[in-house]
C-alpha positions as CSV (number, residue, x, y, z in Angstrom):
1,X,9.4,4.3,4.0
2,X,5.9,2.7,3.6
3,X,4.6,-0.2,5.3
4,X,2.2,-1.7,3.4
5,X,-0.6,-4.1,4.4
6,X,-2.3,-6.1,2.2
7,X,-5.6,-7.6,2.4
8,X,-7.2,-10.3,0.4
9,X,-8.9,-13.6,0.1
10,X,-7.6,-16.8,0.7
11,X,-8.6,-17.8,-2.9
12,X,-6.0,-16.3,-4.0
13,X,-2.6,-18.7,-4.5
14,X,0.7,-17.7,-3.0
15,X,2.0,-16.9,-6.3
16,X,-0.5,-14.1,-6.6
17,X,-0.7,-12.9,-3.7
18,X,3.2,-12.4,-4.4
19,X,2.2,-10.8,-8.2
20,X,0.1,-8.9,-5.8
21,X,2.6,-7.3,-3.7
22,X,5.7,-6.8,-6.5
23,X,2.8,-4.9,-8.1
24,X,1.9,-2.4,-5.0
25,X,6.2,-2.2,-4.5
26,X,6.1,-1.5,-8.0
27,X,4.0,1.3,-8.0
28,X,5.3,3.0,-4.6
29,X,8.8,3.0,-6.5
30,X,7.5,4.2,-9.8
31,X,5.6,7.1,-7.9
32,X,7.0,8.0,-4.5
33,X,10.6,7.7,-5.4
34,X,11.5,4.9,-2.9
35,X,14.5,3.2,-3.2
36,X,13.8,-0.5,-4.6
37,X,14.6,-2.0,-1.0
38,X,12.6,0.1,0.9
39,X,10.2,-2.6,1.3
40,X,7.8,-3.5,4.2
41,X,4.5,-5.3,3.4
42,X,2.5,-7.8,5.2
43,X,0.0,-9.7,3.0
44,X,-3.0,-11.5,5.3
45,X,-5.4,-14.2,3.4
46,X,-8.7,-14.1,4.8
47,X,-11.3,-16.7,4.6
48,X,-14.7,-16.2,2.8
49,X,-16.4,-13.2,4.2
50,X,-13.7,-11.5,6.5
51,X,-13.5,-9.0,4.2
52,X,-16.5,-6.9,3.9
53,X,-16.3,-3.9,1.3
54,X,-19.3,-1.8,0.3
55,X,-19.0,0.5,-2.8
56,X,-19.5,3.5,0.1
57,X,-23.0,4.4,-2.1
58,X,-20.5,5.4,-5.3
59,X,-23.1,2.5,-7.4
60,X,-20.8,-0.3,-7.8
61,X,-20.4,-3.8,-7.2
62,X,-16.6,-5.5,-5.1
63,X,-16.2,-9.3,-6.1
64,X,-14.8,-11.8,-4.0
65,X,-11.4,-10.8,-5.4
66,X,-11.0,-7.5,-3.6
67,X,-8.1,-6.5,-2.5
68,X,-7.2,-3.7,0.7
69,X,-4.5,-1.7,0.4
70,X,-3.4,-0.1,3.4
71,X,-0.3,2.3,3.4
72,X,1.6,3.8,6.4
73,X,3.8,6.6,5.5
74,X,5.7,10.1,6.6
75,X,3.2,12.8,6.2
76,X,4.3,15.4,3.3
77,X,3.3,14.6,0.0
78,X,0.2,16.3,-1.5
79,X,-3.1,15.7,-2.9
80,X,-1.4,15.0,-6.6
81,X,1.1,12.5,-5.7
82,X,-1.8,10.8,-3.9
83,X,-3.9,11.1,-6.5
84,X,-1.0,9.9,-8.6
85,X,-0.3,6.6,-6.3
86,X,-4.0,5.6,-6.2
87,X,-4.3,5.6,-10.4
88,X,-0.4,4.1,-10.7
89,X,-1.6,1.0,-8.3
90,X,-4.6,0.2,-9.9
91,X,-2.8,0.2,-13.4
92,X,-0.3,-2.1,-12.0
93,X,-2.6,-3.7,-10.2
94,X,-4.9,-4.6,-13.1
95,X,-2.5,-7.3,-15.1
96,X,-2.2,-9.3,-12.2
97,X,-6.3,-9.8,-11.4
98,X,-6.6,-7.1,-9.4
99,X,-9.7,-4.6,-11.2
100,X,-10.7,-1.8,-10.6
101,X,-14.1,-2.1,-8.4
102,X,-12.3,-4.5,-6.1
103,X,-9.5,-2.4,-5.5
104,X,-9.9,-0.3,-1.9
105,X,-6.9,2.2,-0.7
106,X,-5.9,3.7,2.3
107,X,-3.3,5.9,3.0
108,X,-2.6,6.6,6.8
109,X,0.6,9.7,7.1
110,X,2.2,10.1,10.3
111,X,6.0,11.8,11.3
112,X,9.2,10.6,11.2
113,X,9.6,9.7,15.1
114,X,7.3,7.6,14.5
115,X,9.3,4.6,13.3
116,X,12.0,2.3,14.3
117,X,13.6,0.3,11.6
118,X,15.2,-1.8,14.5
119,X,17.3,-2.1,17.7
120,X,14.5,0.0,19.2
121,X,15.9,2.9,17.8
122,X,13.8,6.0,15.8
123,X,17.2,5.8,13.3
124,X,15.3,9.2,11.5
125,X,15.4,11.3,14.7
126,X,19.1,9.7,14.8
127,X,20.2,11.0,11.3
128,X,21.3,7.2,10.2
129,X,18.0,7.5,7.3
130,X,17.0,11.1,6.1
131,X,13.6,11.7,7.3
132,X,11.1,12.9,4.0
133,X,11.3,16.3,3.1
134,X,8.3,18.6,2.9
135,X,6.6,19.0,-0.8
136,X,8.2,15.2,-1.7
């Protein structure tokens, strides 16, 4: 179960920041396995430079069309399936405006107690979701 936030600017309409986020759902499903409605994103607008985004020396140049992906997951999977998610969300990513240089990830693991789908419950310590399996 990832939550996903989203980060871009407010240049962007609605519509793509929606393109936007079917894209990053469509990736996580595609590559992590997810079941379709296992979605949680939040997409934040910013206003001209909020976002700030350096090429971290690698010799590049972000437009004002970047985009930050940031996902929160269960801890587990390995180096490929990262590797994996990062090249399947910047080809989905691409059709809908989203390029390469502008596209920043971040993936942020934690354990299964730490999340509470509702009713301030931790429903995978509870047994009501299966928590993710190690090697998945």
């Amino acid at each position: 179960m990832p939550l996903v936030r989203i980060d871009y600017n407010d240049s962007r309409t609605s519509a793509q920041a929606r393109e936007i986020a079917d894209a990053v759902h469509e990736a996580l499903v595609a590559v992590l396995g997810i079941p379709a409605r296992d979605r949680f994103q939040i997409l934040t607008p910013h206003r001209g430079g909020e976002i700030i985004a350096l090429d971290a020396g690698l010799g590049f140049e972000r437009t004002s069309g970047v985009v930050i992906v940031q996902i929160f997951t269960q801890g587990g999977r390995g180096i490929e399936v990262k590797q994996q998610l990062f090249r399947s969300l910047a080809e989905h990513l691409e059709p809908v405006g989203v390029h390469g240089p502008d596209l920043f990830i971040g993936i942020s693991e934690n354990a299964p107690q730490d999340w509470s789908f509702g009713f301030g419950v931790a429903q995978y310590v509870t047994g009501e979701l299966a928590a993710l399996s190690a090697g998945e």
